[in-house]
C-alpha positions as CSV (number, residue, x, y, z in Angstrom):
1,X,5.9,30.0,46.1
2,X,5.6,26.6,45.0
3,X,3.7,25.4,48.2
4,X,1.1,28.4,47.8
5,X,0.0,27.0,44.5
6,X,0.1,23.7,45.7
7,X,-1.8,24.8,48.3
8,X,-4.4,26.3,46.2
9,X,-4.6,24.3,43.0
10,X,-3.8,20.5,44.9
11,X,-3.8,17.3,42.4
12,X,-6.0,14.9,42.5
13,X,-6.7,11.4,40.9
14,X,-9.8,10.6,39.5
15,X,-9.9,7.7,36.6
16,X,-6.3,7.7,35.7
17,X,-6.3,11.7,35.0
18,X,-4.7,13.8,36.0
19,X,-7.0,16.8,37.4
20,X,-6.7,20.3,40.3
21,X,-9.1,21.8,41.8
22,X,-10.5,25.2,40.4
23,X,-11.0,28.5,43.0
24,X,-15.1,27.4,42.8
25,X,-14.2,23.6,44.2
26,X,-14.6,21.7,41.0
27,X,-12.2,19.3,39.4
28,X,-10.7,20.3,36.3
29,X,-8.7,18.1,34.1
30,X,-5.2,19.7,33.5
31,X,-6.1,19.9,29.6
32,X,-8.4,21.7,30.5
33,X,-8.7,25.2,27.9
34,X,-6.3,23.8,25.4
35,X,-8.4,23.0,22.3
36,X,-8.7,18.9,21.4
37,X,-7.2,17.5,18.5
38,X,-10.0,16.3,15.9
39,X,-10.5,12.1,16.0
40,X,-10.0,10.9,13.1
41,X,-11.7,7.3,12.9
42,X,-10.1,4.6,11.5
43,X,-10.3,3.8,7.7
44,X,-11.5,0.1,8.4
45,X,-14.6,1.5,10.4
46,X,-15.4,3.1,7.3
47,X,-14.8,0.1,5.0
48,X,-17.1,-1.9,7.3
49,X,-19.9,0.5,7.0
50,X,-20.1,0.0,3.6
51,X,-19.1,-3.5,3.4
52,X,-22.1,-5.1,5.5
53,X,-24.8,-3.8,3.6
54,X,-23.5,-4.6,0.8
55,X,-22.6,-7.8,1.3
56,X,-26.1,-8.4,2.5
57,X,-27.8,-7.4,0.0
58,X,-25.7,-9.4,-2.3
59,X,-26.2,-12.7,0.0
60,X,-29.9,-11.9,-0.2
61,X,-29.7,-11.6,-3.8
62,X,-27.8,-14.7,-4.3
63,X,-30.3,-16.8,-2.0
64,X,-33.5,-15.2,-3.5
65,X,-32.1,-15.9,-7.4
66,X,-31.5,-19.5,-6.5
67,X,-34.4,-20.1,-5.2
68,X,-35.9,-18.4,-8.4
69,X,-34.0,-21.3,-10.4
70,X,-35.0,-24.0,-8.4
71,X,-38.5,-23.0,-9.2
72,X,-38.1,-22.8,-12.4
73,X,-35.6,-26.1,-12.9
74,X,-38.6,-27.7,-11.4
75,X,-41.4,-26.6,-13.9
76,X,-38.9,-27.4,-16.6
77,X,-38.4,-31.1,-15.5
78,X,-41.2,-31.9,-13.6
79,X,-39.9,-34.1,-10.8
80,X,-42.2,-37.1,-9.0
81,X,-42.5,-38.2,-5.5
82,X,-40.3,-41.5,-6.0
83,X,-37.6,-39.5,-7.1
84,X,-37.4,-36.6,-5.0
85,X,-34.3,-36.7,-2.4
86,X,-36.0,-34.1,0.2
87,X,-38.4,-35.9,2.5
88,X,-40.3,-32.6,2.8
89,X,-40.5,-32.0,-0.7
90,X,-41.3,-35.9,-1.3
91,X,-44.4,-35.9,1.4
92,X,-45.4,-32.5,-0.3
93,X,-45.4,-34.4,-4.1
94,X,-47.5,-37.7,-2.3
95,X,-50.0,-35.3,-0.8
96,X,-50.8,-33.4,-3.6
97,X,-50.6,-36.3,-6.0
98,X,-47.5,-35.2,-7.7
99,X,-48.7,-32.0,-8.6
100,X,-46.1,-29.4,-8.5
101,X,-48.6,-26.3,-7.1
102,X,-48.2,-27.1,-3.4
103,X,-44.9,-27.7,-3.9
104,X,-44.1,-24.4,-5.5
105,X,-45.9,-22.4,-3.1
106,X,-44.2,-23.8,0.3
107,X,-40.8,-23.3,-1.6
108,X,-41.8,-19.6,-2.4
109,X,-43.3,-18.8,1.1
110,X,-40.3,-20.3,2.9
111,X,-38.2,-18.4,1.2
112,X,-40.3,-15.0,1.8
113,X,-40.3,-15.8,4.7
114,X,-36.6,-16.7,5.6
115,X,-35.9,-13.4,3.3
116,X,-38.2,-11.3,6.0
117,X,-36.4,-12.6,9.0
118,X,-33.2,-11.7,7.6
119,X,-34.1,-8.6,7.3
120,X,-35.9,-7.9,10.9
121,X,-32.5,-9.7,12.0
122,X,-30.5,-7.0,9.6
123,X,-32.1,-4.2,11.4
124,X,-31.4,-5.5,15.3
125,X,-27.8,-7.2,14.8
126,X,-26.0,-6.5,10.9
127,X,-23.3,-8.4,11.9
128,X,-25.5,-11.5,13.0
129,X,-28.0,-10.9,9.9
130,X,-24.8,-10.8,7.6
131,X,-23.2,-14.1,8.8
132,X,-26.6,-16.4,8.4
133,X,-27.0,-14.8,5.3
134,X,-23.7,-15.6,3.5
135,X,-24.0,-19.4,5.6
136,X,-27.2,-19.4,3.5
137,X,-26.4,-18.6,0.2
138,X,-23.0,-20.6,0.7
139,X,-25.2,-23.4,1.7
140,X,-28.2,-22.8,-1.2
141,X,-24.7,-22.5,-3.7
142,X,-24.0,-26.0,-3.6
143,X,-27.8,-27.5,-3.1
144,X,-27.7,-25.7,-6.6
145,X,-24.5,-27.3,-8.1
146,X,-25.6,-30.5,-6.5
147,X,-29.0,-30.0,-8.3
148,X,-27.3,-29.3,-11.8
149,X,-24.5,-32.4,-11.9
């Protein structure tokens, strides 16, 4: 008896399963009819989904508000070319004859911009977009505390 339903159902290995072949010819795994269990992902997926955008948004935040008190540390106290430390920012103060316009509006646009590319980057890779944009605020932190003492 046992050879007749060998004969007729033999096993086969396909990827590590095991499988028989059906009365049509097919390959049916040996689970096959018995109802699967429901997956239950694990709580950490979920706790990342919420995390990165979070996170992002809040790094974001934190680099856009900085750069918000910059500009406004810098109207306050007016600085002049032979003081500023950044080159860029020193060349931008000599151009414009120390006037703080220029200056303000290369600050702003970089930082538009750098905000949009975050975000294009966000949408393709969040993992990629979070990590620049905590290295950024960490990094726009302490220019700031720098800045204050």
């Amino acid at each position: 008896m046992a050879s007749l339903a060998a004969a007729r159902f033999p096993l086969t290995r396909s990827r590590n399963v095991r499988q028989r072949v059906n009365e049509s010819g097919r390959l049916t795994p040996r689970t096959a009819g018995i109802p699967a269990k429901k997956v239950q992902r694990p709580r950490g997926l979920e706790l990342r989904a919420y995390c990165i955008p979070v996170l992002f948004i809040v790094s974001l935040l934190v680099i856009i508000g900085f750069a918000g008190i910059d500009t406004f540390l810098n109207i306050k106290y007016p600085v002049r070319a032979e003081v500023e430390e950044n080159p860029i920012a020193r060349w931008l103060l000599q151009v414009s004859h120390n006037d703080l316009g220029l200056l303000m509006a290369v600050k702003m646009a970089g930082t538009s911009l750098a905000s949009c590319v975050l975000v294009v980057i966000y949408q393709r890779r969040r993992d990629m977009a979070l990590a620049i944009a905590a290295s950024v605020a960490l990094c726009v932190t302490t220019m700031l505390g720098y800045m204050i003492n």
